[in-house]
DSSP file (Angstrom, degrees, kcal/mol; ACC not computed):
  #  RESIDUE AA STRUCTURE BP1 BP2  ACC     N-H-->O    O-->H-N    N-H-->O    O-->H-N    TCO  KAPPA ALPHA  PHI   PSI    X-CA   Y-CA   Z-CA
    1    1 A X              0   0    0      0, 0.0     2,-0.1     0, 0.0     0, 0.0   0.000 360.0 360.0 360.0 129.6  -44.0    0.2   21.3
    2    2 A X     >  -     0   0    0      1,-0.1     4,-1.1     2,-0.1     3,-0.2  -0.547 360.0-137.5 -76.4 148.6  -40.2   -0.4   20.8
    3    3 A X  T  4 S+     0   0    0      1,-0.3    -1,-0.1     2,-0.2     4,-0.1   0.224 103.7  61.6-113.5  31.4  -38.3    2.2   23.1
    4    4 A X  T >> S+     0   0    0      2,-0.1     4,-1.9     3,-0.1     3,-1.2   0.658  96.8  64.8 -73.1 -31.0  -35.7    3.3   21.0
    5    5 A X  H 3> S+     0   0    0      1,-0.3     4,-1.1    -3,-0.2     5,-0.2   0.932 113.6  34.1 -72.4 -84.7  -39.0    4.4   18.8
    6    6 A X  H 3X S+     0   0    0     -4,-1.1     4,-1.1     2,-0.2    -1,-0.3   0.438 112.5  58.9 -38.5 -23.3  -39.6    6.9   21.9
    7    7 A X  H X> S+     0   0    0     -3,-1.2     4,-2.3     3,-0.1     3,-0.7   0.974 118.4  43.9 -46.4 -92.1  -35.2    7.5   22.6
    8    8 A X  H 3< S+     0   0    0     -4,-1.9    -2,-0.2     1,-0.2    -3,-0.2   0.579 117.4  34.9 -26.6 -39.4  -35.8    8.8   18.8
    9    9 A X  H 3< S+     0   0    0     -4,-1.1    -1,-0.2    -5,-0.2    -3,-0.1   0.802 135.6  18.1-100.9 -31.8  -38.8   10.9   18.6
   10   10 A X  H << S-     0   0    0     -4,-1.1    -2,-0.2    -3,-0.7    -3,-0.1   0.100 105.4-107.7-138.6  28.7  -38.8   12.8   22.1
   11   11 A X     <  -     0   0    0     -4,-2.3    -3,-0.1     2,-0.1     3,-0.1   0.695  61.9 -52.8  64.8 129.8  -34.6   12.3   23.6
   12   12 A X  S    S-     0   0    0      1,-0.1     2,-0.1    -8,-0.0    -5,-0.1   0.128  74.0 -98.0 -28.2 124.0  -33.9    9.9   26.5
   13   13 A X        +     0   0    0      1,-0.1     2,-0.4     2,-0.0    -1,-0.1  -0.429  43.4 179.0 -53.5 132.1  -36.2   10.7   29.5
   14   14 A X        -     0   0    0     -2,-0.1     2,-1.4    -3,-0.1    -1,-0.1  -0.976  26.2-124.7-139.0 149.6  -34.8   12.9   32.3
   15   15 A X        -     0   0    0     -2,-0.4    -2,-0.0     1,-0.1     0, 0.0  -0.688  32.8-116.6 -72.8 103.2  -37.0   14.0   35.7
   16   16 A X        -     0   0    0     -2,-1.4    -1,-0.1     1,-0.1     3,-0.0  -0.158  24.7-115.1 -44.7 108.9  -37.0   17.4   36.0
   17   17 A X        -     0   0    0      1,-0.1    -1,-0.1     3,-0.0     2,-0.1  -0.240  39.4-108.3 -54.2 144.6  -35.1   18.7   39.4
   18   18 A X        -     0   0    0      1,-0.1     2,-0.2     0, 0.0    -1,-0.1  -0.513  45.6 -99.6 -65.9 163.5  -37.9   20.6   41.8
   19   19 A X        -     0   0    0      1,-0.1    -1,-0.1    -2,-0.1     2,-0.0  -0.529  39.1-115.7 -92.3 151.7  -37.2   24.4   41.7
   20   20 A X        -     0   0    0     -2,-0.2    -1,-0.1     1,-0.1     4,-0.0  -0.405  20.4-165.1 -87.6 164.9  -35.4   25.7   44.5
   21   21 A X     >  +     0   0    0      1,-0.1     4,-1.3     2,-0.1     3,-0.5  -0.375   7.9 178.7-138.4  67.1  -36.7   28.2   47.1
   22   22 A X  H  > S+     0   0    0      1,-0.2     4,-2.4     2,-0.2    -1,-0.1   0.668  83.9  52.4 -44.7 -30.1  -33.5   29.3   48.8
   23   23 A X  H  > S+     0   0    0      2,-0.2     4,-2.9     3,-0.1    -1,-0.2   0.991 111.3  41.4 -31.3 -79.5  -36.4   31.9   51.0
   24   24 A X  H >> S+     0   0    0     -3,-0.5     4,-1.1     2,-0.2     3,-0.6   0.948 114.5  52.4 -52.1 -67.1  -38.6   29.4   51.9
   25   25 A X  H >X S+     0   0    0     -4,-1.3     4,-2.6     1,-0.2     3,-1.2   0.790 117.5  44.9 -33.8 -74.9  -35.3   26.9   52.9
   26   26 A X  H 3< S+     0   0    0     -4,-2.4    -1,-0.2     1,-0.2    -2,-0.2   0.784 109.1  48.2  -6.6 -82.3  -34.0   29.8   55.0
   27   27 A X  H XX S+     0   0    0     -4,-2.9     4,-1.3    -3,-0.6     3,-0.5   0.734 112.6  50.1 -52.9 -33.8  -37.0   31.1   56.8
   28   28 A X  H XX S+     0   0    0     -3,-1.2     4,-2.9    -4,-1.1     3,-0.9   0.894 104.7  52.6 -94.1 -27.8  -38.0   27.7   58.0
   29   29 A X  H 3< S+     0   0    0     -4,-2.6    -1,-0.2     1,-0.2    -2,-0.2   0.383 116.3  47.0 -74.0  13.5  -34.4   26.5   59.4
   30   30 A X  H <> S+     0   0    0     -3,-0.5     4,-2.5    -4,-0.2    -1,-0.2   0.598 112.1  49.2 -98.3 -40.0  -34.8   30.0   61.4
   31   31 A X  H <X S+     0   0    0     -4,-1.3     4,-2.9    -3,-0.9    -2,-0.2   0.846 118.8  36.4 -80.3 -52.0  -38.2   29.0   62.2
   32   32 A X  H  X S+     0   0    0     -4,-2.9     4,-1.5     2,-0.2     5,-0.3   0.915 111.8  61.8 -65.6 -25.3  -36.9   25.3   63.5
   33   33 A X  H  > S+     0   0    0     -5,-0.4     4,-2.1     1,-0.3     5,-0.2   0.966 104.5  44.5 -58.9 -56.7  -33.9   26.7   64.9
   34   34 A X  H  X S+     0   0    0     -4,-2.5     4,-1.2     2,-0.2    -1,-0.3   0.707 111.1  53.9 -68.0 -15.7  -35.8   28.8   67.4
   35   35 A X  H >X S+     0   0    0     -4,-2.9     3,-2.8     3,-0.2     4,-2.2   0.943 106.5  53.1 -49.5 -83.7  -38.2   26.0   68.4
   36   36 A X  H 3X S+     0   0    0     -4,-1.5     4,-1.5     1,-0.3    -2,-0.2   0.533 112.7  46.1 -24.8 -46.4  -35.2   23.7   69.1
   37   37 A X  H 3X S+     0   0    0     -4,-2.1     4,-1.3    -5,-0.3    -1,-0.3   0.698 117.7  37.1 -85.6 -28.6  -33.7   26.4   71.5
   38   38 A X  H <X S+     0   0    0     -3,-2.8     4,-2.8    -4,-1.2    -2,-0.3   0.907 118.8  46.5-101.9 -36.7  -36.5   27.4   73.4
   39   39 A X  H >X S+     0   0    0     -4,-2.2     3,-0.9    -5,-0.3     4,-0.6   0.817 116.6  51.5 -30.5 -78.8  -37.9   23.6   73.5
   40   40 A X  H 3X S+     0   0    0     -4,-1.5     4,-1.7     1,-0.3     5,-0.3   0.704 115.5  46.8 -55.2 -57.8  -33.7   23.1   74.5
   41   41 A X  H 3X S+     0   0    0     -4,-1.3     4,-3.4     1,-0.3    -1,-0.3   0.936 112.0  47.4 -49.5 -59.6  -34.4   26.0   77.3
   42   42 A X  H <X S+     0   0    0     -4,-2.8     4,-1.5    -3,-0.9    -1,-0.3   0.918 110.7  43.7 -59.7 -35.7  -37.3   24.7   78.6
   43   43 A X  H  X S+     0   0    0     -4,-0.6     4,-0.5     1,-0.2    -1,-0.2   0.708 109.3  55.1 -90.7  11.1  -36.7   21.3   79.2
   44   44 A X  H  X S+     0   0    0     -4,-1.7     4,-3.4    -3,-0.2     3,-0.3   0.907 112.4  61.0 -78.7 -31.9  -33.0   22.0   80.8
   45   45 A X  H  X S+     0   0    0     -4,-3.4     4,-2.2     1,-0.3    -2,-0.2   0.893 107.5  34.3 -29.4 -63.8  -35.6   24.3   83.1
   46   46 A X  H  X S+     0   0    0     -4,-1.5     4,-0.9     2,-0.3    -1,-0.3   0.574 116.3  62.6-100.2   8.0  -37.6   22.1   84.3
   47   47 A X  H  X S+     0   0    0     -4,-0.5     4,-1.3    -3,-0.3     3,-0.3   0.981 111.2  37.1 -40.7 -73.5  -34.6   19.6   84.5
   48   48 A X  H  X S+     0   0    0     -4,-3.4     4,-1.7     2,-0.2     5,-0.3   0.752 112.9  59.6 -77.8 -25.6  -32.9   21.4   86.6
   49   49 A X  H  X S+     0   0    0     -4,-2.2     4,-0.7    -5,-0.3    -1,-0.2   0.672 115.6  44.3 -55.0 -31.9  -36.5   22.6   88.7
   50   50 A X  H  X S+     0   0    0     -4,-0.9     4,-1.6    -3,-0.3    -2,-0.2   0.742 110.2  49.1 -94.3 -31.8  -36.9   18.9   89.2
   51   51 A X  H  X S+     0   0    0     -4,-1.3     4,-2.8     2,-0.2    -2,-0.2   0.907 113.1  44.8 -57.4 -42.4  -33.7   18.1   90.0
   52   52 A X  H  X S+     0   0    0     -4,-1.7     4,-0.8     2,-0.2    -3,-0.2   0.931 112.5  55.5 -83.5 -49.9  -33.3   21.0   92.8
   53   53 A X  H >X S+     0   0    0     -4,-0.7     3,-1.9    -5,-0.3     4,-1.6   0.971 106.1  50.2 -66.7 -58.3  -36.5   20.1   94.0
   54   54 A X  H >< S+     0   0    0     -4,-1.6     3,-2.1     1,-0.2    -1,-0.2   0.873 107.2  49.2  -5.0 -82.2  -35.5   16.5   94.5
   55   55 A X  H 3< S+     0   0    0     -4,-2.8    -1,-0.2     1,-0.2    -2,-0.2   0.580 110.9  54.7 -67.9   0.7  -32.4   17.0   96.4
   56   56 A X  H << S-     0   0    0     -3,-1.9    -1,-0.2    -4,-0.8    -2,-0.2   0.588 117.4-110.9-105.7 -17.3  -34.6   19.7   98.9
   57   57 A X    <<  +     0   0    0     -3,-2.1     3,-0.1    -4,-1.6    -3,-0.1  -0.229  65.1 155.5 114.9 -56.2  -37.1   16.9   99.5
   58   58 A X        -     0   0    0     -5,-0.2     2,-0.6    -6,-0.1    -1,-0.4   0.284  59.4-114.7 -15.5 141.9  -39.8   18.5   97.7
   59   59 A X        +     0   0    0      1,-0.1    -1,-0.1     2,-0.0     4,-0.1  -0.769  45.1 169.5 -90.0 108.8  -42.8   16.4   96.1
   60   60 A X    >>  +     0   0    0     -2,-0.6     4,-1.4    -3,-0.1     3,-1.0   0.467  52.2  96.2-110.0 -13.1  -41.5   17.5   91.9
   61   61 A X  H 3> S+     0   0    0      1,-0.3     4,-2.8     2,-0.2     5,-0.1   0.823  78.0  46.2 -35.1 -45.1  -44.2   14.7   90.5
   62   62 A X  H 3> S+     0   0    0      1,-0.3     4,-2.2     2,-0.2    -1,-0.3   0.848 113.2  50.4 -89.8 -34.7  -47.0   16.7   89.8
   63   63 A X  H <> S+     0   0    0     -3,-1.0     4,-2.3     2,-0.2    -1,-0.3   0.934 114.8  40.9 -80.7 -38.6  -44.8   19.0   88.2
   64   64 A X  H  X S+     0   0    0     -4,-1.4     4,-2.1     1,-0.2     5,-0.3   0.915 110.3  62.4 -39.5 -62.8  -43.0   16.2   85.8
   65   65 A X  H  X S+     0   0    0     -4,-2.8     4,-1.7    -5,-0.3     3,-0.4   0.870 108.0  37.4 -55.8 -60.4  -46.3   14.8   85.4
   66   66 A X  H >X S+     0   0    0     -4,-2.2     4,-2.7     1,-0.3     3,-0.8   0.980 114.4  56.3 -51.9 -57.8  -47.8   18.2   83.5
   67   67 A X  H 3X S+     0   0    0     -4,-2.3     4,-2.2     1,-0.3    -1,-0.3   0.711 114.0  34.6 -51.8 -32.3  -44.8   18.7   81.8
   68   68 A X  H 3X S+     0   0    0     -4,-2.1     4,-2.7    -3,-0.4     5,-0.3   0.731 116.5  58.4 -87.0 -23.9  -44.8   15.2   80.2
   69   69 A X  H << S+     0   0    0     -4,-1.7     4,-0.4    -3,-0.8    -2,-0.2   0.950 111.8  41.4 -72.7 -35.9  -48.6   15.4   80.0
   70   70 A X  H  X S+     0   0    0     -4,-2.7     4,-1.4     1,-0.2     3,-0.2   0.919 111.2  55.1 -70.1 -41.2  -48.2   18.5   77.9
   71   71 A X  H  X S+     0   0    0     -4,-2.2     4,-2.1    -5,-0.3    -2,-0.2   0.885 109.6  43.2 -43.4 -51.7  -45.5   17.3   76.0
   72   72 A X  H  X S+     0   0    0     -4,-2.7     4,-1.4     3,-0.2     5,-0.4   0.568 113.9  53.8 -58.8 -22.3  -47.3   14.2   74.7
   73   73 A X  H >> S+     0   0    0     -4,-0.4     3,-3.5    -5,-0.3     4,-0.8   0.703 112.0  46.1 -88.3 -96.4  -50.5   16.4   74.1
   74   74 A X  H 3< S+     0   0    0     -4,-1.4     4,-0.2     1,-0.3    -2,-0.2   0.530 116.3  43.0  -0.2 -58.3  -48.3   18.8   72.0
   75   75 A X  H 3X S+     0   0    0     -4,-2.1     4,-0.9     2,-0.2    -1,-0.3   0.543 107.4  56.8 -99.4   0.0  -46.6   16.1   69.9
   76   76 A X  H <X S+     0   0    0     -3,-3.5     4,-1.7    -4,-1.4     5,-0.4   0.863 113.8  44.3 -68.6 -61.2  -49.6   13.9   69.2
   77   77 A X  H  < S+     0   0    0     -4,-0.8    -2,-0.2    -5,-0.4    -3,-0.1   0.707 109.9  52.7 -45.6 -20.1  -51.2   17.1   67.6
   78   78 A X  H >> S+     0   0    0     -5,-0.4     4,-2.1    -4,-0.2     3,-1.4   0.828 112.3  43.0 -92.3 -43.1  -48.3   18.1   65.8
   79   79 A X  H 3X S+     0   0    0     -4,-0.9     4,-1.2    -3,-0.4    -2,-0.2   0.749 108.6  63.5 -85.4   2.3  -47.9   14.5   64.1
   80   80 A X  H 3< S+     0   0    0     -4,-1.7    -1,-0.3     2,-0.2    -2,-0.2   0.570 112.8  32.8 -71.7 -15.8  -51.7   14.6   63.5
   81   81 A X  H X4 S+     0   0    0     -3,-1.4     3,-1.7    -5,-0.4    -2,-0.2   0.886 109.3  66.5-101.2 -17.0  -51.1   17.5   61.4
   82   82 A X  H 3< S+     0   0    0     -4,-2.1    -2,-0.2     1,-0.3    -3,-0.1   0.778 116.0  40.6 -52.4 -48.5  -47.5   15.8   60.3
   83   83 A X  T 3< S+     0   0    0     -4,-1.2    -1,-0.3    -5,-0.2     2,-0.2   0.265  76.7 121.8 -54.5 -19.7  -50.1   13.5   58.8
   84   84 A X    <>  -     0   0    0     -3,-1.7     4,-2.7     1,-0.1     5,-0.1  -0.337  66.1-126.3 -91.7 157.4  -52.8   15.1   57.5
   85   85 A X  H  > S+     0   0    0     -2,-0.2     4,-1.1     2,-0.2    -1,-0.1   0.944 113.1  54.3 -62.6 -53.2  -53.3   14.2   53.9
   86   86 A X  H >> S+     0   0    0      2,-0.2     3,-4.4     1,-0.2     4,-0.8   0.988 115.4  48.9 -45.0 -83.9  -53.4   18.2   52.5
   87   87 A X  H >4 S+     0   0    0      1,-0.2     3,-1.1     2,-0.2    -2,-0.2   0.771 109.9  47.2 -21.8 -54.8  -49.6   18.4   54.7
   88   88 A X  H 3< S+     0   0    0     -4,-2.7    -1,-0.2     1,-0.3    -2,-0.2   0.669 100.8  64.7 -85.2   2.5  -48.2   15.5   53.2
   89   89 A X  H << S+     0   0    0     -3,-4.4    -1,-0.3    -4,-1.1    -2,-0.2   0.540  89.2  93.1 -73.7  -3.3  -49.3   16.6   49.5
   90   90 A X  S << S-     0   0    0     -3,-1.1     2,-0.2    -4,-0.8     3,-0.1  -0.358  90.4 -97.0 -93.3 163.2  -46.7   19.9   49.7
   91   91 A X     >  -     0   0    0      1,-0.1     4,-3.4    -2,-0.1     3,-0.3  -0.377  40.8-101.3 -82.5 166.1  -43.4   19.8   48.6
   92   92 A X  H >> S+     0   0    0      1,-0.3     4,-1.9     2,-0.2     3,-1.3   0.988 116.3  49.9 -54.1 -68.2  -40.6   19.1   51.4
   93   93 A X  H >> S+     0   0    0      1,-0.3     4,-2.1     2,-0.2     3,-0.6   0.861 112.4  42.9 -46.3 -40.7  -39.6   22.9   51.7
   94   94 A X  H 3>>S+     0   0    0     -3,-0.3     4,-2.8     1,-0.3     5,-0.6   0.794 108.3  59.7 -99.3 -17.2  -42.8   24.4   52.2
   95   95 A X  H <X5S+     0   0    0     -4,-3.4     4,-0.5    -3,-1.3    -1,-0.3   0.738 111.8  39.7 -96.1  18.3  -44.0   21.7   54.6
   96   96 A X  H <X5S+     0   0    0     -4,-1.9     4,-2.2    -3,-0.6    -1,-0.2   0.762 108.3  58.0 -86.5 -24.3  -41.2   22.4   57.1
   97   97 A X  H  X5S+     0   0    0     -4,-2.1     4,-2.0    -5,-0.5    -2,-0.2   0.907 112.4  43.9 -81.8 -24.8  -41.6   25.8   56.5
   98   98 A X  H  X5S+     0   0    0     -4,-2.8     4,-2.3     2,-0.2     5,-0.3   0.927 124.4  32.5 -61.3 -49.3  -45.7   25.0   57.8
   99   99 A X  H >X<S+     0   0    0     -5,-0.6     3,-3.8    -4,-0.5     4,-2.1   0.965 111.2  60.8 -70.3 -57.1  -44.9   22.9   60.7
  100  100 A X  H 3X S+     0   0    0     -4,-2.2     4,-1.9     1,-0.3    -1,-0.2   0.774 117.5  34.8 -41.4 -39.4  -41.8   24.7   61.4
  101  101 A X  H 3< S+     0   0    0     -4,-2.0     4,-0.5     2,-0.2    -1,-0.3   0.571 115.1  54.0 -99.6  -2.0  -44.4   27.8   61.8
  102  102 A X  H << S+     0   0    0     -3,-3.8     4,-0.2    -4,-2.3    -2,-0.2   0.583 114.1  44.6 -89.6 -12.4  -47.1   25.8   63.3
  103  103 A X  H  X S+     0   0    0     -4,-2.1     4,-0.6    -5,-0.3     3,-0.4   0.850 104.8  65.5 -93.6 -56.1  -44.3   24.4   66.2
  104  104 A X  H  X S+     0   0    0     -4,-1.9     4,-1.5    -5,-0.4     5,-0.2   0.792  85.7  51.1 -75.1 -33.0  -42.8   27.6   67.0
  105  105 A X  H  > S+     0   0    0     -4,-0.5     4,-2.2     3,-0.2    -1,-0.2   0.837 102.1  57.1 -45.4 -43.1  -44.8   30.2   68.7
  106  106 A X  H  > S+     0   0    0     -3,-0.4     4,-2.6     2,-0.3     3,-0.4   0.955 123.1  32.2 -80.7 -73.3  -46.5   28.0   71.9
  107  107 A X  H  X S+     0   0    0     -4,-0.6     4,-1.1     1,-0.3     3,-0.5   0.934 120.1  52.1 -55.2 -50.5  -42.5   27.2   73.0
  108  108 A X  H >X S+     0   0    0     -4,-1.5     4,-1.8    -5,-0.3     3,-1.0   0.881 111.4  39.6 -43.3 -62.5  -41.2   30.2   71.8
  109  109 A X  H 3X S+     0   0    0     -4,-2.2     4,-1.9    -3,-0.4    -1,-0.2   0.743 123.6  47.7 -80.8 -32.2  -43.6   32.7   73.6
  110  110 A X  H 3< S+     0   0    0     -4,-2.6    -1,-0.2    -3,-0.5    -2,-0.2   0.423 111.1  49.8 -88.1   9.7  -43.3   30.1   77.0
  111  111 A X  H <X S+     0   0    0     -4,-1.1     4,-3.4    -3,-1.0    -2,-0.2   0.709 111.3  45.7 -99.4 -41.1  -40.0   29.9   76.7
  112  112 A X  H  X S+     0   0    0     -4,-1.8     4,-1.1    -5,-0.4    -3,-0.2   0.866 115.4  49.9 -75.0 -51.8  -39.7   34.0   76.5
  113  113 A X  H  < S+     0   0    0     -4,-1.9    -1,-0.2    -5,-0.2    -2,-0.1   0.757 109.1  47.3 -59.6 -21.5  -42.1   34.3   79.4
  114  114 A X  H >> S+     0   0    0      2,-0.2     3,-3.0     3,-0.2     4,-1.7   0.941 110.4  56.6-100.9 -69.4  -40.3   31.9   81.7
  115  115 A X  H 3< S+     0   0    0     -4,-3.4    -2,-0.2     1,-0.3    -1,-0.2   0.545 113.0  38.9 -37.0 -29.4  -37.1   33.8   80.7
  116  116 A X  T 3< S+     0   0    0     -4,-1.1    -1,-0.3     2,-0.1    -2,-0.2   0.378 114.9  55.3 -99.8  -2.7  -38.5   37.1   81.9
  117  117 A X  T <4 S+     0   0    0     -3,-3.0    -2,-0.2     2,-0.1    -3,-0.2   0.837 116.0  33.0-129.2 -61.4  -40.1   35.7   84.8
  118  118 A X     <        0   0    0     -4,-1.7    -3,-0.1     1,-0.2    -2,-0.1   0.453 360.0 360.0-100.0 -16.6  -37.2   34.1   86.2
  119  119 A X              0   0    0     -5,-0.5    -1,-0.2     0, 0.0    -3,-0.1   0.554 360.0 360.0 -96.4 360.0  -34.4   36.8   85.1
């Protein structure tokens, strides 16, 4: 088929923008934001809990050691779902707004306890 014959019959192809979801965009950069601040919180926590413990002589391994163990646990599971065939079929907006809401309680809610615990 010559492809002026198609230019002619049906107007020069153009891709259609996806439609925007100004919500969704919203709600999940609220969603990320407070993961990123209490993740931020926690690890200056035990930063500084490992530090202080350090300079006092204290044994801080065991405590490093959970914290990394949990970390690593956390973010293999999170890029196993980052992964999952269903996740990566969504459009960009809706799958940050999924992770974004599958990531924030766990820090969020230890972040909040730790914060009440220690204040």
């Amino acid at each position: 088929m010559d492809p002026r014959a198609y230019d002619a019959l049906y107007g020069p192809a153009r891709i259609a923008p996806p439609p925007r979801r100004p919500g969704v965009v919203l709600l999940s950069a609220v969603l990320w934001l407070l993961t990123s601040l209490s993740v931020s919180w926690l690890c200056f926590l035990v930063g500084m809990t490992a530090l202080w413990g350090a300079a006092a002589g204290a044994p801080v391994g065991g405590l490093l050691l959970r914290c990394a163990a949990v970390l690593c646990c956390g973010a293999g599971m999170f890029v196993a779902v980052c992964r999952a065939p269903a996740v990566r079929r969504m459009s960009g907006d809706v799958r940050s707004l999924v992770l974004g809401a599958l990531a924030c309680p766990v820090p969020l809610i230890l972040a909040t306890a730790v914060w009440f615990s220690i204040g």
